[in-house]
C-alpha positions as CSV (number, residue, x, y, z in Angstrom):
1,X,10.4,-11.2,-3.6
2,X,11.2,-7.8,-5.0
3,X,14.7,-7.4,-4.1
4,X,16.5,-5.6,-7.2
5,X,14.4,-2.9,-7.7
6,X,15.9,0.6,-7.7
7,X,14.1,3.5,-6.3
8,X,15.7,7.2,-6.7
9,X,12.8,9.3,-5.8
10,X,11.6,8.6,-1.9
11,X,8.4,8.7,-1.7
12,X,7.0,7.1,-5.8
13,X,3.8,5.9,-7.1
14,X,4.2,2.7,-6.3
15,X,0.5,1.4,-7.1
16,X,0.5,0.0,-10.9
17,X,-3.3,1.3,-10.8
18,X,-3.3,4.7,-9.3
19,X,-2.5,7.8,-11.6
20,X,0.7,10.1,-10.0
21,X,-1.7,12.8,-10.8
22,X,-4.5,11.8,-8.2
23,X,-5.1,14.4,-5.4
24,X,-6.1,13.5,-1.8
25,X,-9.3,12.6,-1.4
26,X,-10.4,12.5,2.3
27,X,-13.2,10.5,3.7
28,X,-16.3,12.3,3.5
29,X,-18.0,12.7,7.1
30,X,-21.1,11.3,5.8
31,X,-19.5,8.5,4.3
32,X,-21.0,5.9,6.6
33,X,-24.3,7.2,6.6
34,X,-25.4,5.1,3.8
35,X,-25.5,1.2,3.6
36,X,-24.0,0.9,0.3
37,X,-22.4,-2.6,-0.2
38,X,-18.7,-2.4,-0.3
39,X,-16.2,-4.9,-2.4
40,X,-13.0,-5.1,-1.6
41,X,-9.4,-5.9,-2.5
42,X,-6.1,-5.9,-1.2
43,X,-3.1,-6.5,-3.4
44,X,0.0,-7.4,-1.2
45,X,3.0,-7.4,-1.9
46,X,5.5,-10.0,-0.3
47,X,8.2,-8.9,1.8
48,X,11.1,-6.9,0.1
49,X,14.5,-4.6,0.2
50,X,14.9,-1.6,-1.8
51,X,17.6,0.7,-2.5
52,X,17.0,4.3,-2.2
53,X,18.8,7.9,-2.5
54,X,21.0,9.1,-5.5
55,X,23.2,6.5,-7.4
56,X,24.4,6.4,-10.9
57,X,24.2,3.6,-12.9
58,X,27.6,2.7,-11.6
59,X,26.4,2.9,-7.8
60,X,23.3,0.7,-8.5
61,X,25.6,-2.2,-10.1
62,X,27.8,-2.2,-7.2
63,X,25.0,-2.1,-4.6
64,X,22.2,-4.9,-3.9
65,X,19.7,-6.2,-1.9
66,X,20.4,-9.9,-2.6
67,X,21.8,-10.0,1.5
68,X,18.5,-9.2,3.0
69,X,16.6,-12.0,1.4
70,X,17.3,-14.6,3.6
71,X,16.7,-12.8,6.9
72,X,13.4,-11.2,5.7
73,X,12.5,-14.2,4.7
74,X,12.6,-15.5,8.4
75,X,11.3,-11.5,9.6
76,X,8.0,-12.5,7.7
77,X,7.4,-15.6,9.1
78,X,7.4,-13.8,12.2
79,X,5.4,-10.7,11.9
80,X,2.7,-11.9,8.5
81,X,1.2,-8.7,8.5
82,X,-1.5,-9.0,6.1
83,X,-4.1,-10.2,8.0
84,X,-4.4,-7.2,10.7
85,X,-3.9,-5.0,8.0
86,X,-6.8,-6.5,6.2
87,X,-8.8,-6.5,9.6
88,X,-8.7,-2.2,9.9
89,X,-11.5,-2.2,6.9
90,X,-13.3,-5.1,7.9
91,X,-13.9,-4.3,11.7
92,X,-14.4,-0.6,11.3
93,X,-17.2,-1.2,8.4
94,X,-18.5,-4.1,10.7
95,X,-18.6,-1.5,13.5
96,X,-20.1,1.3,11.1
97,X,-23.1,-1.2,10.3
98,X,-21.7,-0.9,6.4
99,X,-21.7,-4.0,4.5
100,X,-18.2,-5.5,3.1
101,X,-16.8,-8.3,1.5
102,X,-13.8,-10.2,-0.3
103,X,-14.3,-10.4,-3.9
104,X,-13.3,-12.7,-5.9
105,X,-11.2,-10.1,-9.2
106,X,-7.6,-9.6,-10.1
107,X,-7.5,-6.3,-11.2
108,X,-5.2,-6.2,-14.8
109,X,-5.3,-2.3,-16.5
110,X,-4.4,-4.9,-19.9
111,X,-8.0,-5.9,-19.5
112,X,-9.8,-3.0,-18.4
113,X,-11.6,-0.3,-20.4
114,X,-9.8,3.7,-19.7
115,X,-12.8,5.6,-18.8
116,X,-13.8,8.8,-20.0
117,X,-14.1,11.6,-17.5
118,X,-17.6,13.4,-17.9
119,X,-16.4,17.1,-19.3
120,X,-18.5,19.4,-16.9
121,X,-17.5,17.0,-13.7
122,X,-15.4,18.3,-10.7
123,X,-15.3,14.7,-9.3
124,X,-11.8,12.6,-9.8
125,X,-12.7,9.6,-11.5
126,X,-10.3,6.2,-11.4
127,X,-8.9,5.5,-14.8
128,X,-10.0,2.3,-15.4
129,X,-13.7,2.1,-16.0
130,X,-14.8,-0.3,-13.5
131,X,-18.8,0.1,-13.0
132,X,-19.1,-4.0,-14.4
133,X,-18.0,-4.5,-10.4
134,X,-21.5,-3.8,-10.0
135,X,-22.3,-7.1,-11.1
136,X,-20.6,-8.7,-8.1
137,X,-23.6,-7.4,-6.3
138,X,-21.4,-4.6,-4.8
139,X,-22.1,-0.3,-4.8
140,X,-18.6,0.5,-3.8
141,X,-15.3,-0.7,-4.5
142,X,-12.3,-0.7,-2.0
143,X,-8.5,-1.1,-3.4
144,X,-6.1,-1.5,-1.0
145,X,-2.1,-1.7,-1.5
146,X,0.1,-3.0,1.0
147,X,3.9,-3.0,1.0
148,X,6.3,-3.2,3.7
149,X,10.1,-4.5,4.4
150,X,13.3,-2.2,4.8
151,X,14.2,0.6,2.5
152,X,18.2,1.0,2.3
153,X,19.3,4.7,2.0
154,X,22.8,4.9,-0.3
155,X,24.3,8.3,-1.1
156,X,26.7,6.9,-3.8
157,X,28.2,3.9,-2.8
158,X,27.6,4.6,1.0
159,X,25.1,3.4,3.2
160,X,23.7,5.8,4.9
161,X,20.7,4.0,7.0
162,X,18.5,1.5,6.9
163,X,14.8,1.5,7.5
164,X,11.7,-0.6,8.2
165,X,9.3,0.3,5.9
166,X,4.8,0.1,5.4
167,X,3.3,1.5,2.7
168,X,-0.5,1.3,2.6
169,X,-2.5,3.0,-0.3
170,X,-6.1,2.8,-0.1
171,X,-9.0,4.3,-2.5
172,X,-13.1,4.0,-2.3
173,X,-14.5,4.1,-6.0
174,X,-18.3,4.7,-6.4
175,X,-19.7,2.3,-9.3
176,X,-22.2,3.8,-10.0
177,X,-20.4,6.3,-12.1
178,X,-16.8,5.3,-11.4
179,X,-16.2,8.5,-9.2
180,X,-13.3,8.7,-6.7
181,X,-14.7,8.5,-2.9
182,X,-11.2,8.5,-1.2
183,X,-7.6,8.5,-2.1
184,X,-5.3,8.4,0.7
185,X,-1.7,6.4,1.4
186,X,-0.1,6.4,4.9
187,X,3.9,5.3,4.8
188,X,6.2,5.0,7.8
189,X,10.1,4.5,8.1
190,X,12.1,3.4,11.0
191,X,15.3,3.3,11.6
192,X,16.9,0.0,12.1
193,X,18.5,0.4,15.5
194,X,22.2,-1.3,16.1
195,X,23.4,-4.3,13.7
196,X,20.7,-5.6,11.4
197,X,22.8,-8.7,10.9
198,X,22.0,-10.5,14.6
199,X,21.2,-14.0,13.1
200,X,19.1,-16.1,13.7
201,X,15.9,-13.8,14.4
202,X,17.4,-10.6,13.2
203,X,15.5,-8.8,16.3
204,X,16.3,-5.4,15.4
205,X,15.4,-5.8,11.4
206,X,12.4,-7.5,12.7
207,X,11.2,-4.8,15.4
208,X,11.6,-1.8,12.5
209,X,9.7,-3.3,10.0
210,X,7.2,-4.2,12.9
211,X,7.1,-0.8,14.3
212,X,6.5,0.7,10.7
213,X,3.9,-1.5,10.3
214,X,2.3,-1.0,13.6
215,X,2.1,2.9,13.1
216,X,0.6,2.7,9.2
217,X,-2.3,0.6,11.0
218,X,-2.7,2.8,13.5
219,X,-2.9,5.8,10.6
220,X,-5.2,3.8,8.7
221,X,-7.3,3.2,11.4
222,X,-7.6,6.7,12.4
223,X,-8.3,7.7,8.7
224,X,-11.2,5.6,8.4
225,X,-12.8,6.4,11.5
226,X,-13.2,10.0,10.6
């Protein structure tokens, strides 16, 4: 688990793969008009705590995370997300009559290829050149990021709040020239309500981070059936 990882800025650029520079590409209304096979892949992150707001170096060493390990542990047990998150893409394709699959690639920038944007283009293009998916037997190529846990808000040493926390980022990339179909994220925070520390279910850490997750799937879905 990622539990020591500081975060000053709210809302970052989280995705290893995605440039902070990428603009929000909605989903075209003709998107599902074609039958264009779709590859996809979800990189999920396990469970964590992160600490955010403004600290100095100071503030960070005296704050942690280390505490919430053991009951989000537990949480997860309880609410395993990843599979209904995974279900959005494959039951709305399924009900758009567009073909998708798993596939089997660990996506690594160390071995990928930075691809060269065409000069006279107006289309965003994914950094990484990617159009090899092809060979997968695939026309499109779906990335999705999941993260979720709490989010503890310090100002200084203070706590100020704690949240449940879902990230999802998603992007469509065309392979046949590595174009940039959609690029969208949904996050939600909610507030822990009461004591977080209400061993041995932790229900109100647990029905946050639920929540939070609840409404990103319920974004996502809406999203995709534009």
């Amino acid at each position: 688990m990622k539990f020591s990882r500081i975060i000053v800025v709210f809302f970052v650029c989280l995705f290893l793969f995605t440039s902070c520079k990428s603009k929000i590409i909605p989903l075209s209304k003709t998107y599902y008009d074609n039958t264009n096979k779709v590859g996809v892949l979800f990189i999920a992150d396990s469970i964590r705590a992160e600490i955010i707001g403004d600290q100095s170096l100071l503030e960070m060493a005296l704050t942690g995370t280390k505490r919430f390990r053991a009951p989000l542990e537990l949480v997860d047990k309880v609410i395993n997300p990843i599979s209904d998150i995974e279900n959005i893409y494959f039951n709305t394709y399924q009900e758009k009559g567009k073909p998708i699959k798993k596939i089997d690639y660990e996506l690594n920038t160390e071995d990928l290829v930075e691809f060269e944007k065409p000069k006279k283009s107006k289309k965003q293009y994914f950094n990484y050149d990617l159009r090899f998916l092809q060979s997968k037997d695939i026309d499109e190529l779906l990335i999705v990021t999941i993260e979720y846990g709490l989010l503890v808000n310090y100002d200084g040493i203070f706590e100020e709040e704690k949240l449940g926390n879902c990230r999802i980022e998603s992007k469509i990339i065309n392979l046949k020239d590595n174009s940039i179909l959609y690029n969208n994220f949904t996050v939600f925070n909610v507030e822990v309500i009461g004591n977080w520390k209400t061993p041995p279910n932790y229900p109100n850490l647990k029905d946050a981070i639920q929540l939070a997750i609840k409404q990103a799937i319920e974004e996502e879905k809406r999203k995709f059936n534009n």
